[in-house]
N, C-alpha and C positions, 0 to 999 in steps of 0.2 A: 624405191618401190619394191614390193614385193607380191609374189605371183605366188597362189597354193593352187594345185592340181589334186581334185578326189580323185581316187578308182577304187574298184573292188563290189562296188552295187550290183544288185543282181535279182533273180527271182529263184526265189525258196521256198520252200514248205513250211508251215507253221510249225515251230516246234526246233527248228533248224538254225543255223549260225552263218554267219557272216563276218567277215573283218572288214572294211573301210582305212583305207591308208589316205594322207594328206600330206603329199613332198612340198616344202617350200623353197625356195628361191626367189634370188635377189638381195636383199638385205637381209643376210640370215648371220651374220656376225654376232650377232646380237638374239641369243632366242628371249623369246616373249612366251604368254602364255595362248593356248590354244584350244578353244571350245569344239563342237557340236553342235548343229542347230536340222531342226529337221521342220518338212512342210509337206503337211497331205493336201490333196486336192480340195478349194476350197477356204482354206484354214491358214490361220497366220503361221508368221516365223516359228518353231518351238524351241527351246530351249531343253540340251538332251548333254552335255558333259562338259568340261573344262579340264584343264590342266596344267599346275602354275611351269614359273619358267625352268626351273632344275627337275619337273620331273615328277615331285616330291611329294606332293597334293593334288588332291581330286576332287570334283566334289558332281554330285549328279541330281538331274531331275526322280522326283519319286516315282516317276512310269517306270523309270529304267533301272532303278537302281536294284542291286543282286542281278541285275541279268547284262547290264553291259558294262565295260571295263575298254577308260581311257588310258592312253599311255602314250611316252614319245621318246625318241630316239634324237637326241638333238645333235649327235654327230653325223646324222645321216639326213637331221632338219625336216623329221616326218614325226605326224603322230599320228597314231592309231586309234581306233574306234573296233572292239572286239564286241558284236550282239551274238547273244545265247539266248533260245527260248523264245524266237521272235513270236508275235504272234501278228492276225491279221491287220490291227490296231497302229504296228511301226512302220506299217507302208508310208512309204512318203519320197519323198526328193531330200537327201541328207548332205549339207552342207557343211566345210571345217571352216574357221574365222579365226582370224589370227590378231592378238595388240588392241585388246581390250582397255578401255578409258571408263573407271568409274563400275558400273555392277557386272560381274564373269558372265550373267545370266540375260541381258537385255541385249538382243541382236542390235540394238541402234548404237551402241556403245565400242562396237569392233571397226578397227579400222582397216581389215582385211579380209577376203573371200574369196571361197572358191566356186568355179561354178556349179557342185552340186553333183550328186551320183542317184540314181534312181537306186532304191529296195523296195520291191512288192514282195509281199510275203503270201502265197497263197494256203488258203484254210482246206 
């Protein structure tokens, strides 16, 4: 089994940056690859970064892309989520998933979760 832990959410200013960290643990012998998913009030799962298992590739939603930057540390079994530029639109509840099956971009396809970090960005 494996456990992912967000932190780093917060409340900001429009215009302002945020980093979001996702430690994993438990079966980390083995890294996988590790998304982004985010959900405003209302509104379904969203699909917001990936990143395969060495590192090495990235690939992003068009809301976010030029303004946020995936990355991961797999000796330390974290990946990051770097936003620039937030604006009021990226508020949401921002989730990491970890051991995708089948599309990087479809939250039903991840076989692991974290519970999620609040960013309000205020205007």
């Amino acid at each position: 089994q494996v456990q992912l832990v967000e932190s780093g959410g917060g409340l900001v200013q429009a215009g302002g940056s945020v980093k979001l960290s996702c430690a994993a643990s438990g079966r980390t012998f083995s890294p996988f690859p590790m998304g982004w998913f985010r959900q405003a009030n209302g509104k379904g799962r969203e699909f917001v970064a990936v990143i395969n298992m060495s590192g090495g590739a990235t690939f992003y939603a068009d809301s976010v892309k030029g303004r946020f930057a995936i990355s991961k540390d797999n000796a330390k079994n974290t990946v990051y989520l770097q936003m620039n530029s937030l604006q009021p639109e990226d508020t949401a509840v921002y989730y990491c998933a970890g051991d995708p099956e089948g599309s990087w971009s479809d939250p039903r396809d991840y076989a692991y979760w974290g519970q999620g970090t609040q960013v309000t960005v205020s205007s």
